[in-house]
N, C-alpha and C positions, 0 to 999 in steps of 0.2 A: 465528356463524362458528366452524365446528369447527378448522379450519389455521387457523394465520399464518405466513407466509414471513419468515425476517427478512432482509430486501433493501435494502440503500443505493443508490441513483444521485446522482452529481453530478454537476455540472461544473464545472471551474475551471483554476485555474493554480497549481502546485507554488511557493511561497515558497521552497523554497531545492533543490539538488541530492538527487538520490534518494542514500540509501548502500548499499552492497553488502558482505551479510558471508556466508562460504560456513564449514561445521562441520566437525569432523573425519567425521561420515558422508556427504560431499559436497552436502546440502543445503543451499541459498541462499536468501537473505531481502534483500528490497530492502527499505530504508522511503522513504518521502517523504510526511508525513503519514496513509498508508496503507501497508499492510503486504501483503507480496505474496513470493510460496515458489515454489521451484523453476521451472521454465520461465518462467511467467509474470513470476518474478522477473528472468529472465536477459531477460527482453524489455524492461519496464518500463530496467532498467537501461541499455540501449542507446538507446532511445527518448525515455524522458519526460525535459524538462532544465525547470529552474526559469524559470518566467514562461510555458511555453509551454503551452493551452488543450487542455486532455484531459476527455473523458468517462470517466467509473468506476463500474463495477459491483460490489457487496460485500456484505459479512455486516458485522455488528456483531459484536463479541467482547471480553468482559467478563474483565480480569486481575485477580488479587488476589493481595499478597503480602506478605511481613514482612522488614522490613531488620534489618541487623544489629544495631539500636539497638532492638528490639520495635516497631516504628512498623509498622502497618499500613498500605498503598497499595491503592489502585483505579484502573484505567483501563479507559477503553474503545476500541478499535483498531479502523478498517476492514479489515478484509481482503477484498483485492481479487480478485475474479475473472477478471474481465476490464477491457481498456480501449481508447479509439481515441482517437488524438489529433484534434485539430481545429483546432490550429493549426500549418501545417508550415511555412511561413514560406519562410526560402531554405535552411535547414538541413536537406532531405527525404534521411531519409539509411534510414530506416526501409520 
């Protein structure tokens, strides 16, 4: 296998509210267990609400960094592509 794509799909249901933080170069970043930038993020935000049953498309992304004590950290972050909900319930406001 010469490629590997690196690709995530899930599906599920968000444990708690997505948060919304916008920079001083106007770019925005939603989390809610995945991680999601600009437009996508401005959609995600309006859309996805906690418990409600979404499909997501993503990359895997590997951080690494040092706190102010030398402690060294790693995570690994979805970053989301895309998404569709799948659960609209009576709240179809998307």
């Amino acid at each position: 296998m010469s490629t590997m794509r690196n690709s995530v799909m899930l599906i599920g249901r968000p444990g708690a509210e997505p948060e919304t933080r916008t920079f001083n170069d106007n770019r925005i970043v939603t989390r809610f267990t995945v991680v999601a930038w600009d437009k996508t993020a401005e959609r995600v935000a309006l859309a996805v609400k906690k418990g409600k049953q979404i499909a997501i498309d993503g990359t895997l992304r590997n951080n690494e960094w040092t706190d102010k004590n030398g402690q060294r950290h790693l995570s690994t972050e979805i970053h989301l592509n895309n998404f569709i909900l799948l659960d609209w319930g009576k709240e179809q406001t998307a």
